[in-house]
C-alpha positions in Angstrom: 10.8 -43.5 -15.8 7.2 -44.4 -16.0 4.9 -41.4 -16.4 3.7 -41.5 -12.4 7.6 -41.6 -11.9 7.8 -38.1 -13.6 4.4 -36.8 -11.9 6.3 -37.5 -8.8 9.5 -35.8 -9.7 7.5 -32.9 -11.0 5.6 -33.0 -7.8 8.6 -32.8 -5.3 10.5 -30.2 -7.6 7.4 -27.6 -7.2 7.0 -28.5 -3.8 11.2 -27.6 -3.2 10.4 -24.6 -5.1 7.5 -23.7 -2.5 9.2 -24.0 0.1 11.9 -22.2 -0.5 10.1 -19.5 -2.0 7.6 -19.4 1.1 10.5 -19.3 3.3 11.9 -16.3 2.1 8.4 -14.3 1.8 6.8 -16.0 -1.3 3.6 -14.1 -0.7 4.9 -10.8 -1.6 4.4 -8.8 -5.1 6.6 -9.3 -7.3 9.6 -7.0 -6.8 9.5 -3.6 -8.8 12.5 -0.6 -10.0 14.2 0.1 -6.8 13.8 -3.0 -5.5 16.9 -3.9 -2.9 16.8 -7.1 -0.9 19.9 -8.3 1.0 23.1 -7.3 2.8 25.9 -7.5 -0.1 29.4 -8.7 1.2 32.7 -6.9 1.1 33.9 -8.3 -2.4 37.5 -6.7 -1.7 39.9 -8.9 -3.1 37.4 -11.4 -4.2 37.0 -12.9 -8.2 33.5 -12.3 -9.0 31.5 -13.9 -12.3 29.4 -12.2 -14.1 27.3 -14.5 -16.1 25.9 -13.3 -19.1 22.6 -10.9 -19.1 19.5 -14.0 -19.0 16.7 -12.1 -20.4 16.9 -9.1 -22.7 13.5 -7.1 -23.0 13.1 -4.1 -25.8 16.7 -3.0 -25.4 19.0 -2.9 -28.3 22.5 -3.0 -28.3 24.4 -5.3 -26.4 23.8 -4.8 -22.7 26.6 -7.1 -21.4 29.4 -5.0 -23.3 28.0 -1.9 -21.3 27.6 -3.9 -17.9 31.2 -4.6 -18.7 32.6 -1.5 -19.4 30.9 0.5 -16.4 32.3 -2.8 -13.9 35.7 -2.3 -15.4 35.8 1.4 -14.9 34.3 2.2 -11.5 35.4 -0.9 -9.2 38.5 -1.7 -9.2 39.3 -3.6 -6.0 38.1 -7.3 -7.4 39.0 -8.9 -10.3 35.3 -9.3 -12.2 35.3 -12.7 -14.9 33.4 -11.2 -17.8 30.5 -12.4 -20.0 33.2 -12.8 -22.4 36.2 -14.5 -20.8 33.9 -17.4 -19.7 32.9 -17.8 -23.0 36.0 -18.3 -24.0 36.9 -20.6 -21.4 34.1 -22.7 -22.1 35.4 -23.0 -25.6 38.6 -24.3 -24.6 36.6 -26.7 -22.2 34.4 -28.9 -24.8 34.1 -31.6 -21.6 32.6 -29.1 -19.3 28.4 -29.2 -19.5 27.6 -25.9 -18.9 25.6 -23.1 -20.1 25.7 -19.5 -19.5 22.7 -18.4 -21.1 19.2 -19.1 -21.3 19.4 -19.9 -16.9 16.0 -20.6 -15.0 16.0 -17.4 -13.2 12.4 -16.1 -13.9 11.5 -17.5 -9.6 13.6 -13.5 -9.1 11.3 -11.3 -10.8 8.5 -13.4 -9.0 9.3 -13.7 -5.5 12.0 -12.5 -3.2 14.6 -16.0 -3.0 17.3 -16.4 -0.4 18.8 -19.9 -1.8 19.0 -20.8 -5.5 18.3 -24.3 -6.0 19.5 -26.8 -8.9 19.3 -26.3 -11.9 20.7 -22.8 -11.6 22.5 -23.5 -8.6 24.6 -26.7 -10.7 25.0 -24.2 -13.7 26.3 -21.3 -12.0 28.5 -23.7 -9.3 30.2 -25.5 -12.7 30.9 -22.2 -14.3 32.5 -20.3 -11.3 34.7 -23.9 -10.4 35.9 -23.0 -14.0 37.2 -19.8 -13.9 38.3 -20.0 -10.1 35.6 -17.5 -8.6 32.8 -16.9 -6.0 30.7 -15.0 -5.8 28.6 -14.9 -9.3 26.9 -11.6 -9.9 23.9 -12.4 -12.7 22.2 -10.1 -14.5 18.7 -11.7 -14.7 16.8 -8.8 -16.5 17.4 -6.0 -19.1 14.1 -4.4 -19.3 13.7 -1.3 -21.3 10.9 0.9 -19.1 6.9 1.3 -20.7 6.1 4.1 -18.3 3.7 6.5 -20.2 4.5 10.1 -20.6 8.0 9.4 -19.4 11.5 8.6 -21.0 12.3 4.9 -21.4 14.8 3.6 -19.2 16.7 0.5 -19.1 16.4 -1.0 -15.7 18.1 -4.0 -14.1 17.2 -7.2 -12.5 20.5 -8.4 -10.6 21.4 -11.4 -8.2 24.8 -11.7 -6.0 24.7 -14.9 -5.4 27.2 -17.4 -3.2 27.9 -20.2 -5.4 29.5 -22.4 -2.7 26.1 -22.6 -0.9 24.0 -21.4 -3.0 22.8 -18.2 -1.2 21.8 -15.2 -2.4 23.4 -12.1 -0.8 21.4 -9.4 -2.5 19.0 -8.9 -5.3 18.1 -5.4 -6.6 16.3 -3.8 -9.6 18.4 -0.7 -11.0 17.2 1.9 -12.8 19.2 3.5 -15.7 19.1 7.4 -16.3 16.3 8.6 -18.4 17.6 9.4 -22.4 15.6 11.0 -25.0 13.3 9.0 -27.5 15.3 7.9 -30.6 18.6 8.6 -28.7 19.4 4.8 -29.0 18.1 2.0 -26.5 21.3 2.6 -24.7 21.5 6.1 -25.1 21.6 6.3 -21.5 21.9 2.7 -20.0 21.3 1.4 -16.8 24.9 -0.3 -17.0 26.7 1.7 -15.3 24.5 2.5 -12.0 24.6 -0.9 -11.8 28.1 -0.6 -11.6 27.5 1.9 -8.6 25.8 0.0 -6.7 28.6 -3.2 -7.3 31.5 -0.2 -6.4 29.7 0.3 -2.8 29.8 -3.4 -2.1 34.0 -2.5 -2.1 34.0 -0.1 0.2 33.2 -2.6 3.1 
């Protein structure tokens, strides 16, 4: 492709990335702890992926394992496929191109987005085709708090999105309990409220 060829496809992806981002309230600040945007869906009965957490911010530990464990114990009407299991599927599937991590999900902490769009949209469709489930629940954000004269927190960025269309059914920033300096980054994590909030989306 020549470089105006590029130009151009550079040109038409930002302009598909206005659009959508204008439709959906573009022009508003960037979405902040307590954020909750969207009407999630009954997922009794459903198989829900959980891609791996895409950006990890001042928090130690591993913040997927604790996702995990507070899914696994507090909702147990849908069968959730784990950070772990697709990885292990991928493994066994060298001919699938697909990868969990790393995602282009920075347009969520940015602006409020009712469609993903390809790349992420491709990544996340291939992935959930694998493992036989819809919706995909993604973690964008782990972000350890840097409130002053306060105890950190761990608070996350999360997407519900519809991997068949591509929408996005809700997108929330949880906060985690407060813990104690020097208690460990996930002395206290934000894991399981997000777990909470993914147990009230069973209850219909």
């Amino acid at each position: 492709m020549t470089s105006k060829g590029v130009l151009a496809a550079q040109a038409r992806a930002a302009i598909l990335v206005a659009l959508v981002l204008c439709a959906c309230g573009g022009g508003t600040p960037p979405p902040g702890p307590g954020t909750s945007v969207g009407s999630p869906p009954d997922l009794r009965g459903t198989r829900v992926l959980v891609s791996p957490t895409q950006q990890v911010l001042g928090v130690s530990g591993d913040p997927d394992a604790e996702l995990a464990f507070g899914l696994r114990d507090r909702t147990r009407a849908l069968t959730w496929v784990l950070p772990y299991q697709l990885d292990e599927v991928l493994a066994r599937s060298p001919g699938i191109s697909a990868s969990p991590r790393g995602l282009p999900v920075r347009q969520f902490l940015q602006a409020e987005v009712c469609r993903s769009g390809d790349p992420l949209y491709g990544e996340l469709r291939r992935m959930a085709a694998l493992v036989d489930a819809d919706p995909v629940l993604s973690p964008v954000q782990a972000a350890l708090s840097s409130n002053v004269d306060e105890d950190p927190r761990v608070n996350w960025s999360v997407a519900l999105m519809e991997v068949s269309t591509g929408r996005v059914h809700w997108f929330g920033i949880v906060e985690g309990g407060a813990f104690p300096a020097g208690a460990g980054l996930l002395g206290r994590p934000a894991g399981p409220d997000v777990a909470v909030v993914c147990g009230s989306m069973t209850t219909g």
